[in-house]
C-alpha positions as a printed NumPy array, in Angstrom:
array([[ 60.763, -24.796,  -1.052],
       [ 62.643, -22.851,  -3.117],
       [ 63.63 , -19.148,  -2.42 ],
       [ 64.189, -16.44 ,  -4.692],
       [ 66.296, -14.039,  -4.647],
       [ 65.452, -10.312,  -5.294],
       [ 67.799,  -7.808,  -6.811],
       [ 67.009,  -3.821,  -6.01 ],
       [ 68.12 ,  -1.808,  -9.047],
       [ 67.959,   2.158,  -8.675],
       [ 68.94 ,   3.737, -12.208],
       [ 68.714,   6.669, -14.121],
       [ 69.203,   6.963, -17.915],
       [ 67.661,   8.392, -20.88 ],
       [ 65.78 ,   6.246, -23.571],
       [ 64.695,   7.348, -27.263],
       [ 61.095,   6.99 , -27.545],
       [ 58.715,   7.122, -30.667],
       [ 62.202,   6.563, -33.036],
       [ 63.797,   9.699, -31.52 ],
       [ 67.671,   9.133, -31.9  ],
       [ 69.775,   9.921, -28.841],
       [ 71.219,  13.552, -28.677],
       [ 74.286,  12.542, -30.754],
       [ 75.248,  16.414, -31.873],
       [ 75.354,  16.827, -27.367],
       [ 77.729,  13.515, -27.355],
       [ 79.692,  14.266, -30.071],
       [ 80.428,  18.001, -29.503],
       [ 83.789,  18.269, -27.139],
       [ 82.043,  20.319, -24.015],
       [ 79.141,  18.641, -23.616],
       [ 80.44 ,  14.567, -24.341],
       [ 83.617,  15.459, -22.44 ],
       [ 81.64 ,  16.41 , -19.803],
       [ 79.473,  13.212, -20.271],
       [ 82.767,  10.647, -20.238],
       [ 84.46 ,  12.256, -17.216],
       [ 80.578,  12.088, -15.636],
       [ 80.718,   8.059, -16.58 ],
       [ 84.358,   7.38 , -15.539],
       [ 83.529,   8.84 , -12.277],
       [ 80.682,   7.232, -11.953],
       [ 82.198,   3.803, -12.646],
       [ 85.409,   4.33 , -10.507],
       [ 82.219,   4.537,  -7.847],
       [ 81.098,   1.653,  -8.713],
       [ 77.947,   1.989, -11.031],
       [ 77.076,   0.54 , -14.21 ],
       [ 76.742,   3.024, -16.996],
       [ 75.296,   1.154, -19.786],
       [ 72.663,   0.66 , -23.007],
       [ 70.804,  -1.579, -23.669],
       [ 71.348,  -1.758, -27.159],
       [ 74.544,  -0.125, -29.512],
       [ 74.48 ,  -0.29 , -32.965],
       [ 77.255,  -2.287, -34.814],
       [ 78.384,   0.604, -36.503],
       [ 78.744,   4.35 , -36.307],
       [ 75.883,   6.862, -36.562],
       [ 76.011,   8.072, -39.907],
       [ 78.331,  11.129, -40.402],
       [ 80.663,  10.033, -37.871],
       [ 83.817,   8.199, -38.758],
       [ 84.63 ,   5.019, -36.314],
       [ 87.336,   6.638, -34.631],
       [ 85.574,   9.679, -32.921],
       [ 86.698,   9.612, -29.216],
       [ 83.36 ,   9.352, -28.264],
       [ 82.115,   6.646, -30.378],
       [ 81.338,   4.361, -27.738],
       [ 78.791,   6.755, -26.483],
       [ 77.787,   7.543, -30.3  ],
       [ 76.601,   3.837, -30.858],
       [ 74.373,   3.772, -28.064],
       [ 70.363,   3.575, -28.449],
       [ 69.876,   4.6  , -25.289],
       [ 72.136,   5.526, -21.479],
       [ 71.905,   4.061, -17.981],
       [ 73.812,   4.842, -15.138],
       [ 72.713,   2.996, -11.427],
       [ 73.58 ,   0.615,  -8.949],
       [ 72.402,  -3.085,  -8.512],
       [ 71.45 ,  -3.826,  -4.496],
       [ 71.932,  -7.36 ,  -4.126],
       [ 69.581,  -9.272,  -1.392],
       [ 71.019,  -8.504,   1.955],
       [ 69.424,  -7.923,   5.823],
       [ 70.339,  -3.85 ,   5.016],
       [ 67.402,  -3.438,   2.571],
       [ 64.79 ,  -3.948,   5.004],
       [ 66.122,  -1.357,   7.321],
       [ 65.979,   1.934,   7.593],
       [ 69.572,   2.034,   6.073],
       [ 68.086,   1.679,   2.886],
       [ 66.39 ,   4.686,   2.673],
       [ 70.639,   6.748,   3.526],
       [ 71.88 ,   4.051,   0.811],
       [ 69.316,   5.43 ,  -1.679],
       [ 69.885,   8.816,  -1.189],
       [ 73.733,   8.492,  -2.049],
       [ 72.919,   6.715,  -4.736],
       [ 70.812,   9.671,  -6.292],
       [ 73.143,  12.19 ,  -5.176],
       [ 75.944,  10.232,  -6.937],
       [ 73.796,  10.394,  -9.989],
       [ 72.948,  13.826, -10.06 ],
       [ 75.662,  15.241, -12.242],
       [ 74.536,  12.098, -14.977],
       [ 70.715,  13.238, -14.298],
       [ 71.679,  16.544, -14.933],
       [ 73.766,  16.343, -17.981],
       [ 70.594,  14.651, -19.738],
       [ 68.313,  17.863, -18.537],
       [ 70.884,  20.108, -19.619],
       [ 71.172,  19.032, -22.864],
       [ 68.372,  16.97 , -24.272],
       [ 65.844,  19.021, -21.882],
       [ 63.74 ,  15.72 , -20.201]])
């Protein structure tokens, strides 16, 4: 028989719904997506997976190609989180300390999105 494996996923992220764009003016102004990059570089250096799941192939209109941030710009939609591969540690009460890291880890990324697209 064979077995399948299981991957855990905890993530956080913000998604446009209904054709809402994502908060470009927040990502392109220099506080705010400043604050956002040096949020995802730490977050990475940590380990996590900031992502999309879908950029566009060119920039938002209005912004020319080379705006520092226009990475972030092209993105539909932002992730940050952590995969948990199958291992013994999930079905233990470790899981539950493991989790909570996790969350506190993404609390400044959490709170960026509150702060400035207010969900």
């Amino acid at each position: 028989m064979k077995k399948l494996a299981c991957v855990t996923a905890l993530t956080f992220g913000l998604v446009a719904c209904n054709g809402e764009k994502a908060p470009e003016n927040n990502l392109a102004a220099d506080a705010s997506g400043k604050a956002l990059q040096t949020i995802i570089r730490t977050l990475r250096r940590q380990g996590y997976v900031v992502s999309t799941h879908e950029a566009s192939a060119k920039p938002p209109r209005g912004y020319d190609a080379d705006h520092p941030r226009i990475d972030l710009l092209k993105m539909k939609d932002i992730h940050a989180g952590r995969l948990f591969e199958p291992a013994a540690w999930l079905s233990t009460p470790k899981a539950a300390g493991r989790v909570a890291k996790a969350m506190k880890d993404l609390e400044p990324f959490n709170a960026w999105i509150k702060k400035q697209v207010g969900r």
